[in-house]
C-alpha positions as CSV (number, residue, x, y, z in Angstrom):
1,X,0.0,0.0,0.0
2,X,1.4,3.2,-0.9
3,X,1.9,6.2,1.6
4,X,-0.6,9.2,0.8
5,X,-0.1,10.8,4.2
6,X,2.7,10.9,6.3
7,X,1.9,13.1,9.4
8,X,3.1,13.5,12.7
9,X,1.2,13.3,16.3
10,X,2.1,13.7,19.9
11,X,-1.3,12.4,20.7
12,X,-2.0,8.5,20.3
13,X,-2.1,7.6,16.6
14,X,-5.6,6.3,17.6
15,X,-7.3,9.2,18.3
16,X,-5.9,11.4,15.8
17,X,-6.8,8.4,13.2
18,X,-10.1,9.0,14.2
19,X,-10.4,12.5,14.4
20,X,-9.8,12.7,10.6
21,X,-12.6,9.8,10.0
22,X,-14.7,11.9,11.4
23,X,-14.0,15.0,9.5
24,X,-14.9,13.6,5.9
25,X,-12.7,14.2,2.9
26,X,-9.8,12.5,1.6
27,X,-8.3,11.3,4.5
28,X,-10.9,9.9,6.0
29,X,-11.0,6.6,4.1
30,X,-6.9,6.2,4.7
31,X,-5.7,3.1,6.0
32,X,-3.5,4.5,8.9
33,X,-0.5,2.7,10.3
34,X,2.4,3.9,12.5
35,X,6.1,3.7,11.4
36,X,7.8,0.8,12.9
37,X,10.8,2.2,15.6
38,X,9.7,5.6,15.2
39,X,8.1,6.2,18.2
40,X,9.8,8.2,20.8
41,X,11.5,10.5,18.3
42,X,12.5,14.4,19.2
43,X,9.9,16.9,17.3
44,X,12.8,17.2,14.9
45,X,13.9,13.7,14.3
46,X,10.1,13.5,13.4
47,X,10.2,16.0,11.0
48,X,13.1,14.8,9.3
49,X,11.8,11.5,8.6
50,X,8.3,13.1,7.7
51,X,9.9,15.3,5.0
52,X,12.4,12.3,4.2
53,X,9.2,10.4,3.0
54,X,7.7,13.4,1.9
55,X,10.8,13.4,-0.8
56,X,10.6,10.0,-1.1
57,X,6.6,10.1,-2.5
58,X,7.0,13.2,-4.2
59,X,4.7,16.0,-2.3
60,X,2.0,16.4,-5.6
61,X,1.0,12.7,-4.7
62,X,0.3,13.1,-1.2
63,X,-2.3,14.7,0.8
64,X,-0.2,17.0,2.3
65,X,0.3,21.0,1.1
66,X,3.6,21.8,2.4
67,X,7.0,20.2,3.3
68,X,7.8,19.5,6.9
69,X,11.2,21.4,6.5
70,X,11.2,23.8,4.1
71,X,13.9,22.6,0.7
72,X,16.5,25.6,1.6
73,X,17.0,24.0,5.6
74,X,17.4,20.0,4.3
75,X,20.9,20.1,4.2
76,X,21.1,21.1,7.7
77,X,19.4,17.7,8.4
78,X,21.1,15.9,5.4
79,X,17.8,15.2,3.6
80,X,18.4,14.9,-0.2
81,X,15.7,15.9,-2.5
C-alpha cells in the first residue's frame, strides 16, 4: 500500500486516526498505520523522517500541502531531495 499521508502526532495515533474519520474528505478513508521504531522521536527527528518520505513520494501525490522542513534547511538535516 502506498503512503498518501505521512503526518506527525504527539497524541495517540488512535485518536488522531479517528479524528480525521470523522472529518470527511480524503483522509478519512486512509488506511493508517504507524512507522515501525519511530516512536519516541525528538519533534525534529520527526520531522526529518516526515519530509524524508515526503521526498521519497513526491509531495503532488500526497495529501499533504507543504514540506515538513522547508527545501532551503534540508541540508542542515542531510535530507536529499
Amino acid at each position: 500500500m502506498p503512503i498518501q499521508y505521512p503526518c506527525i502526532t504527539t497524541r495517540n495515533p488512535a485518536v488522531r486516526w479517528a479524528e480525521h474519520a470523522a472529518a470527511g474528505g480524503p483522509k478519512s478513508t486512509l488506511f493508517f498505520r504507524t512507522v515501525e521504531g519511530a516512536g519516541g522521536l525528538t519533534k525534529t527527528q520527526a520531522r526529518v523522517l516526515e519530509q524524508k518520505l515526503i521526498n521519497q513520494h513526491g509531495l503532488p501525490n500526497l495529501f499533504n500541502k507543504i514540506n515538513s522542513i522547508s527545501p532551503k534547511k534540508w541540508g542542515m538535516y542531510g535530507i536529499t531531495p
